[in-house]
N, C-alpha and C positions, 0 to 999 in steps of 0.2 A: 272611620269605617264607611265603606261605600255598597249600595244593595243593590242586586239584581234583580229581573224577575224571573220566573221557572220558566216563563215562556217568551224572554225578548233578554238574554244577559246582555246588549248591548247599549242602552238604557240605565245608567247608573243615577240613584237616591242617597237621598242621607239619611239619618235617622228620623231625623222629625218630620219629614216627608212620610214616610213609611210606617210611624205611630201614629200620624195620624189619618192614612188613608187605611192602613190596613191591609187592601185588598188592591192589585197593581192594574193601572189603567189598562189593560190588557187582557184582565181577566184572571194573570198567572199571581203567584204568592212569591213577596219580598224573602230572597236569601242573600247574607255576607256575601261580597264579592270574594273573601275568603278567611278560611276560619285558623286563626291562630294555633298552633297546638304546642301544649307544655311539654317540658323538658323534665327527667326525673329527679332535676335538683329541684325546678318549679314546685313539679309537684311537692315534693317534702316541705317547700316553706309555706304550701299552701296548707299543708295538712296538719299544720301549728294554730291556724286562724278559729276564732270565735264564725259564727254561720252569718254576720251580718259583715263582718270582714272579710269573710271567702267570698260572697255574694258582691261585695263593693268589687274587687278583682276579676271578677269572671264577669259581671255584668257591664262595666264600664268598660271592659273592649268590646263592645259592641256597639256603645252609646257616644264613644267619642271623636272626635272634638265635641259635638253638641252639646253634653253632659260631659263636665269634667269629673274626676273620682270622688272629688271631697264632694262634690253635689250629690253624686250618685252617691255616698256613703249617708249623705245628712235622709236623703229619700229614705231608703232602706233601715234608717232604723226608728225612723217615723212611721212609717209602713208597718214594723213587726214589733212596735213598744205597746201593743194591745194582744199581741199573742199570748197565749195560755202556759206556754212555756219559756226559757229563757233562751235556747238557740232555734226557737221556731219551731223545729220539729225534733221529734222524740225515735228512738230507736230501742224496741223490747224484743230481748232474745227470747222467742217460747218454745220448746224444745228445739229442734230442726230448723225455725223458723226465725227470720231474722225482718222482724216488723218495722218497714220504718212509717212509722207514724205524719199523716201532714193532713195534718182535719185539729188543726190547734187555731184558728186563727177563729174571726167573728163567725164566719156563717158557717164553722166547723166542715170545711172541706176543702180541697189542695189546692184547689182555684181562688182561696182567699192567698196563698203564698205571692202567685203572681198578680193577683186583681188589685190588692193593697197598691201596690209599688204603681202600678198603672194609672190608678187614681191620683197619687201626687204629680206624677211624672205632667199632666196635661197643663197643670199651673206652673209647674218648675221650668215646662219649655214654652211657657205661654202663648199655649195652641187654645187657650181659654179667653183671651181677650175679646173675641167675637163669639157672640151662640155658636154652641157645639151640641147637636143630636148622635148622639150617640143609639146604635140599632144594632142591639145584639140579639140571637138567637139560644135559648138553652134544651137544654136534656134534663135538668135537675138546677146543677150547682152551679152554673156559672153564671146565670143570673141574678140570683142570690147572691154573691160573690160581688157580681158589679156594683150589684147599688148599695150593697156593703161598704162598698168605697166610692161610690160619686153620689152619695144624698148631701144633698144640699150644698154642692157645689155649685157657683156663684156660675153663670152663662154654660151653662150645661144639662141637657137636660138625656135623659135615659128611658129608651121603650124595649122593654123584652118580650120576647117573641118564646111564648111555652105554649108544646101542643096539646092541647083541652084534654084532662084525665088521662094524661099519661105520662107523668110525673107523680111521687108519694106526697101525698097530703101533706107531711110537715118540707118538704120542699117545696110546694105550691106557696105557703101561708109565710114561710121568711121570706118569702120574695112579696106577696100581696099583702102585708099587714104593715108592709112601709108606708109613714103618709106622710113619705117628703114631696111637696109639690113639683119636686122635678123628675118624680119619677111615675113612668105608666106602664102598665104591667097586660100584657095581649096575650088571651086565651085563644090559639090557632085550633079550625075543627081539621086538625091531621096529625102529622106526625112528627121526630123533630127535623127528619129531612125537609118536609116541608118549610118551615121555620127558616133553615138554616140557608133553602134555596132562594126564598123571598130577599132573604137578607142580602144573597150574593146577588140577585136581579137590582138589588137596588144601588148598591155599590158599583153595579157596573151600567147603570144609567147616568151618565156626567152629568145633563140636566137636572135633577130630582139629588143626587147627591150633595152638587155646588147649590142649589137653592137654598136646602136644610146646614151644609154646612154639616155633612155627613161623616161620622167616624166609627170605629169600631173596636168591641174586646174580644171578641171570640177569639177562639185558637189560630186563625189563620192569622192573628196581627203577630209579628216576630216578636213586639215584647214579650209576649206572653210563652214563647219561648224560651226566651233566654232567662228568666226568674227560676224559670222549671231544672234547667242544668244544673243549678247552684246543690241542692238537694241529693244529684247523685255522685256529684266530687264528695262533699260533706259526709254520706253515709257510706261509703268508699273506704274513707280515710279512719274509718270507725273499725271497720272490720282489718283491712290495710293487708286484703290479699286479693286475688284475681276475685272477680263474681260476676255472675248472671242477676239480671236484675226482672221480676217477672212484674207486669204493668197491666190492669185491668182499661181495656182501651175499645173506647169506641171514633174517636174523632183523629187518632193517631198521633198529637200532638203531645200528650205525655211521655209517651213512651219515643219519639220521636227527638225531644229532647235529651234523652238516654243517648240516643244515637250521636245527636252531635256532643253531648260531653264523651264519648270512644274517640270521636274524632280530635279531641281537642287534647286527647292523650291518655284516658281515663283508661283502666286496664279491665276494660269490658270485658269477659267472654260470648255471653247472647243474650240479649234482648229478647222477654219474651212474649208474646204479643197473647194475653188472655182473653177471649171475647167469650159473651154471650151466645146464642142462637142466631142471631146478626151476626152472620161469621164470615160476612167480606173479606177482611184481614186474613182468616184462620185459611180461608180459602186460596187468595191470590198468592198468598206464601207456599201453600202445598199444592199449588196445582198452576200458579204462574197468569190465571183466567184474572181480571177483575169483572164482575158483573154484578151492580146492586141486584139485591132484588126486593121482596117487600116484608117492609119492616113487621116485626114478631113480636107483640106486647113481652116483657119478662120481668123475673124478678126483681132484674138488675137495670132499670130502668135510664138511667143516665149512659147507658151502654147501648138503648136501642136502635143503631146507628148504621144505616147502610150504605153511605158518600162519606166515606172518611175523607176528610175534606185535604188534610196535611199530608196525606200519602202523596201527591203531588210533589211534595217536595222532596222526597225520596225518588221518585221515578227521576228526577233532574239529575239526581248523584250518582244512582244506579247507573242510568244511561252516559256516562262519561260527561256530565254538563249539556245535553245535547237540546240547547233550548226547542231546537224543532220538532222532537221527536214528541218530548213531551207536548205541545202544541196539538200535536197530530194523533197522541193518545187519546188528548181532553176532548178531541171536536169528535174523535169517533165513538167515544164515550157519550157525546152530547148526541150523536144522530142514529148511533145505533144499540148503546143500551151496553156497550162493555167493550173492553180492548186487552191483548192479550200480551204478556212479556215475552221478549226475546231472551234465548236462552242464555246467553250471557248475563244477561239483564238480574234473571231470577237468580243464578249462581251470584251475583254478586249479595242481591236481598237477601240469600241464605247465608253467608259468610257472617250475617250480626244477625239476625232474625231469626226465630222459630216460634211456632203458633201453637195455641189448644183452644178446645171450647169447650167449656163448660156451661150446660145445660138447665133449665131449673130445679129441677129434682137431685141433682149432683150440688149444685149450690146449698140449697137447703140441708140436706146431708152436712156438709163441709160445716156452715154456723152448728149445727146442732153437734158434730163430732167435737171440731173446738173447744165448743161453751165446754162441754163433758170432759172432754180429758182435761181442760185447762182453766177451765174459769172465765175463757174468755171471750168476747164478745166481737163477730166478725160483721161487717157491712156487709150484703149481699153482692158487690163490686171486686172489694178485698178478698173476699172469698172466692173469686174467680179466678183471681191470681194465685192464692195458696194452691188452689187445684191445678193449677196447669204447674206449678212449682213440683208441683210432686208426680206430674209426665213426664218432665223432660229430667233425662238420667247423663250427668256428666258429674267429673270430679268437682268441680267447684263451687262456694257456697251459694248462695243463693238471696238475694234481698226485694222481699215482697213489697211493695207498696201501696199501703193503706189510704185509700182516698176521701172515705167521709167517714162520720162518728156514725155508729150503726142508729144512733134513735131517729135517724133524719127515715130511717126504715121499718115503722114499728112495728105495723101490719105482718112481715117477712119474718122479723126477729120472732114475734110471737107464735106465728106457724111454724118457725123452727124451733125454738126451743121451750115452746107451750106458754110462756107468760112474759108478761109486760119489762120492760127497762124501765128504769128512772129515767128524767128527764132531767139534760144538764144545766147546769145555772141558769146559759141563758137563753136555752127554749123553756122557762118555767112556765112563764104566763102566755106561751104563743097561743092556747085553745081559746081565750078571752078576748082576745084582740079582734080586730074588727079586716077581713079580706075586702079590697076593692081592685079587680081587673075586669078590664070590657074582653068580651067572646066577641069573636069575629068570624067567619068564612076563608076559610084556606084561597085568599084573594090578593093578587099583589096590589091592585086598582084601589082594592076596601081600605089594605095597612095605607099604603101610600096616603090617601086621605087621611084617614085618624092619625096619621103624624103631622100633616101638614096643618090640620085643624089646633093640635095641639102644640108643635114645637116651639109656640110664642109664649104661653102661660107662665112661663117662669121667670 
């Protein structure tokens, strides 16, 4: 399999090129040169398989020749032989509701499904024999997530990039009460856009990158994709009729991989894009405008997200491949604050796409309605997707997806439905543990130094 990027398809990568840059010398995000798609006999022998054999099939046509299947099979169940459950994630019918569960893994959030796998993967393609700084940015959980899976990784070392109180406290402390020497943990004084743009200024410095020996997890690296697909073939095969799958989404990469499992044959109906009050998404889908504008503390905090960063990679499909066009979205994006789709463009994002937003007052609502009729306990995330679940009116079913275990929320949970959760096994002891992250200045000049000062320590 050969990669392009959104912004130069004439430039072909391999795989370990593009795991371990991440982000493409040009600015643009690594896609397939092109995406296999099953047949309905495939499909059926795929839908025989255990979730670590569907996952070896679907992920190793992306990984190969570099990874071959039996490698990529021994990865993945290396990767998911500490999950909570036995095929990784869990699917609970609650009335109307078709939950699928993916907050089973260590740091109880969906970003362990793919973050696992990525952690082996850097020694399996021995992109680890020389120091590797790893500089990712989070919202909540994918920081947490990462160093879930590269502590104490032998020439690697991990700085996450969280912006200062505005993240829920038990997602600050799994991430800063790790004291593996190789990981550093940066309180940014902004937002996570900031964070996540620091991150992309630094990626796209070749100097500063090649010195450190610079790599990346966030959502815009394609593995982290392609782990994410595995999950909507799997809970597909469970129901094993047409569905809408509805996706609480800030960075657009979740839901995003929705889209390329339709493409790859999956009998999608729409994809449906649940956002917060950060309603970019919600926006450029019903109105064709993209325009950040400025991020809205909320309930749903791993959602507060104004640059969804992987919509890029939709504009590339939308637009017929049309490397330049995207080029010439990004830069007018860059110089003048937003860029608008062509009408073609947006008829085609509507053909898989439709949007809702839900609010925090509606959020809260939705957990407290839940727990009440059902007993059951929603994330403030998930609960964003049940609510847009129940806007969009069409004949077929529907499969929500549940992103974190609600106590990573406790503050929320308990203002919706008046008292505390238990805490699960193994956030028992997190209140005891000892937090260590440096605060910084919403500064590229400052991180740049505190990584260079530190990416020898290990």
């Amino acid at each position: 399999m050969n990669y392009l990027s959104t912004r130069n398809k004439k430039k072909l990568f391999s795989f370990d090129q593009i795991f371990l840059r991440g982000l493409s010398p040009d600015g643009g995000l690594f896609l397939p040169e092109k995406i296999k798609k099953f047949t309905d006999k495939e499909l059926e022998n795929l839908s025989k398989l255990s979730y670590v054999d569907l996952a070896t099939e679907i992920i190793s046509i992306f990984c190969e020749p570099v990874l071959d299947k039996e490698k990529t099979n021994l990865i993945l169940r290396k990767a998911y032989a500490n999950f909570n459950v036995k095929d990784v994630v869990e699917i609970k019918k609650i009335d109307n509701i078709n939950l699928l569960e993916l907050y089973h893994g260590p740091t109880l959030a969906f970003k362990d499904i793919a973050m696992q796998v990525i952690g082996l993967m850097y020694g399996e393609l021995g992109l680890n024999k020389k120091k590797i700084n790893i500089v990712v940015a989070t919202s909540g959980d994918t920081g947490a997530a990462a160093i879930s899976a590269l502590k104490d990784k032998k020439n690697i070392n991990i700085f996450v990039l969280h912006p200062l109180n505005k993240i829920s406290n038990i997602q600050r402390k799994i991430m800063t009460t790790c004291n593996s020497k190789n990981v550093f943990n940066i309180a940014v004084k902004g937002n996570f856009d900031d964070c996540q743009k620091i991150v992309k200024q630094m990626f796209n410095d070749e100097n500063f990158r090649d010195k450190i020996n610079m790599s990346g997890v966030n959502s815009i690296n394609w593995a982290r994709i392609i782990c994410q697909i595995v999950y909507y073939f799997y809970s597909y095969f469970k129901i094993s009729a047409k569905v809408n799958f509805s996706v609480p989404t800030g960075n657009f990469g979740d839901v995003y991989a929705g889209y390329i499992a339709k493409k790859m044959g999956l009998p999608i109906e729409k994809l449906i894009v649940a956002t917060n009050e950060n309603d970019i998404l919600y926006r450029v889908i019903n109105s064709g405008e993209y325009r950040p504008l400025k991020v809205k503390p909320s309930l749903s905090p791993s959602m507060d997200i104004q640059v969804a960063s992987n919509f890029e990679r939709l504009l590339f499909d939308i637009s017929g491949e049309n490397d330049e066009k995207v080029l010439a979205q990004m830069n007018k994006l860059s110089s003048e604050g937003f860029f608008k789709l062509e009408s073609t463009d947006l008829y085609n994002l509507r053909k898989n796409f439709v949007a809702e937003k839900i609010n925090d007052t509606e959020t809260l609502r939705i957990i407290k309605d839940f727990f009440l009729n059902y007993g059951f306990i929603l994330d403030p995330h998930t609960a964003t997707a049940v609510g847009a679940s129940f806007k969009i009116k069409n004949k077929f079913k529907t499969i929500v997806l549940g992103t974190a275990h609600p106590y990573k929320f406790l503050d929320t949970i308990k203002l919706a439905i008046g008292k505390n959760m238990e805490a699960p096994t193994t956030l028992l002891n997190l209140s005891s543990k000892i937090e260590k992250f440096e605060v910084v200045d919403n500064d590229l000049k400052n991180i740049k130094n505190y990584i260079l000062k530190n990416n020898d320590k290990n």
